[in-house]
C-alpha positions, 0 to 999 in steps of 0.5 A: 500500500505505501508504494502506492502512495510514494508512486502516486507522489513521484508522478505527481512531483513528475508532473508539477516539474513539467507543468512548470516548464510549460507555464513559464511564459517565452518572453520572461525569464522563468521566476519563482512566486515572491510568497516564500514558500510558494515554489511555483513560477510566477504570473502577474504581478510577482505572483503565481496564479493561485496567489495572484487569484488570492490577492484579487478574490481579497481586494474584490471582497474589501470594498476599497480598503485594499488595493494592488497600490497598498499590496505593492507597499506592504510587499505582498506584490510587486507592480504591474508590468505594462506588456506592450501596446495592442498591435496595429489596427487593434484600436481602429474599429472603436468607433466604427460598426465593424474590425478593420484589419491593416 
């Protein structure tokens, strides 16, 4: 029975290892959560994803008290990065009835 359980839980550590490889994003260097002892990759924010959920689901249900400025003072989270602007012709069609396309 307990090498079921240690087999269950190799494969598991197996797969957390490739779901990390494949959730990193190409464009940024692969960095770990900043909530120390969290070791997965970060997603927004200095976050991962069940972090950063966390933080959103607080500031959601605070009514104002806290916000991502406050998190980012305390150290909870680190500011948002600006990820580049639309491309080209992504705006056009605000104003018109139907997407251009360039």
């Amino acid at each position: 029975m307990e090498d079921n359980s240690v087999n269950a839980y190799k494969k598991e550590q197996e797969k957390e290892k490739e779901q990390e490889q494949v959730v990193g994003r190409p464009f940024s260097p692969k960095v770990q959560c900043i909530y120390p002892p969290c070791k997965k990759l970060e997603l927004s924010r200095g976050l991962c994803g069940r972090h950063y959920r966390a933080c959103q689901g607080m500031i959601r249900r605070s009514g104002g008290e806290t916000t991502w400025g406050i998190l980012e003072k305390r150290g909870k989270s680190l500011p948002a990065k600006r990820r580049g602007l639309p491309p080209d012709g992504f705006l056009v069609w605000a104003d018109d009835s139907k997407p251009q396309t360039p």
